[in-house]
N, C-alpha and C positions, 0 to 999 in steps of 0.2 A: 504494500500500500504506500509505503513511502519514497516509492524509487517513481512512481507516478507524478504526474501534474498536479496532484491532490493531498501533497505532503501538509501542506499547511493545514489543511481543514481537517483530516486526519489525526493530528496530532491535535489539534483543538479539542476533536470529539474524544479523542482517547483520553486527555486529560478532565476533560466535561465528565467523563465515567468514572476512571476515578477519584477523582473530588465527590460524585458522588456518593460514590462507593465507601467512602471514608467517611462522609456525614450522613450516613444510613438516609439521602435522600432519595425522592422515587426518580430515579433515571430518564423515563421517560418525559417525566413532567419538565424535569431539568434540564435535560439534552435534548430536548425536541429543534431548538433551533441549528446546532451543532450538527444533531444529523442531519437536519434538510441542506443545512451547507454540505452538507461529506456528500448527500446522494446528489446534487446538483451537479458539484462538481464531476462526480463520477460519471454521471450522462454526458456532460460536457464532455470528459474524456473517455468516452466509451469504447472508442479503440484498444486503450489499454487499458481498460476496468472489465471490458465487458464479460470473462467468464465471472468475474464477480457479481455481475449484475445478472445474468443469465440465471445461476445457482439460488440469487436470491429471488428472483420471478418464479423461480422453481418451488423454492420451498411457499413462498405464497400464495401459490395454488394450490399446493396440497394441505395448506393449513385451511382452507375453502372446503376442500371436498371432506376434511376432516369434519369441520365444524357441522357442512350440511348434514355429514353421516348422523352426528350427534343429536341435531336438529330433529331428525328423521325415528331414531332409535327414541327418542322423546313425544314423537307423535305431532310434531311440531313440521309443516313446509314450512321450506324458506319463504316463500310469499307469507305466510300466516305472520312469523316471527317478524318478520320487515314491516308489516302493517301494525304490527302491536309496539312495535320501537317509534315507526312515523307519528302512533296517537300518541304514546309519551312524551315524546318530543314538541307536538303540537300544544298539547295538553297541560 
């Protein structure tokens, strides 16, 4: 990650993590901006990110097909649950 065009933001996030890590803060609340810098840049430089990017489009499809499984095993479609989150949210 650091021999990329994306050493600086890299190292940002990586410090962003453990700072958190160290103040038992929640990571993602904390790093959210950190990372959307890390992946920006990485699209930016998707030439030389891209199997990292690929791997990660990877695993978040199957965190998809996972959750639907769960959804499903729950008695729950995904339309049903999406429409109960929309009236929350509305709501």
């Amino acid at each position: 990650m650091k021999a990329g065009g994306c050493k600086e933001s890299f190292v940002g996030w990586e410090n962003c993590i453990r700072e958190a890590e160290e103040n038992k803060e929640d990571i993602v609340e904390k790093c959210f901006e950190a990372t959307s810098a890390l992946k920006k840049c990485m699209e930016a430089h998707a030439d030389y990110y891209e199997p990292i990017l690929r791997a990660e489009k990877k695993a978040e499809e199957q965190a998809i097909i996972e959750l639907e499984k769960e959804k499903e095993e729950e008695g729950l479609s995904p339309q049903e649950d999406s429409k109960d989150l929309q009236k929350k949210s509305d709501g």
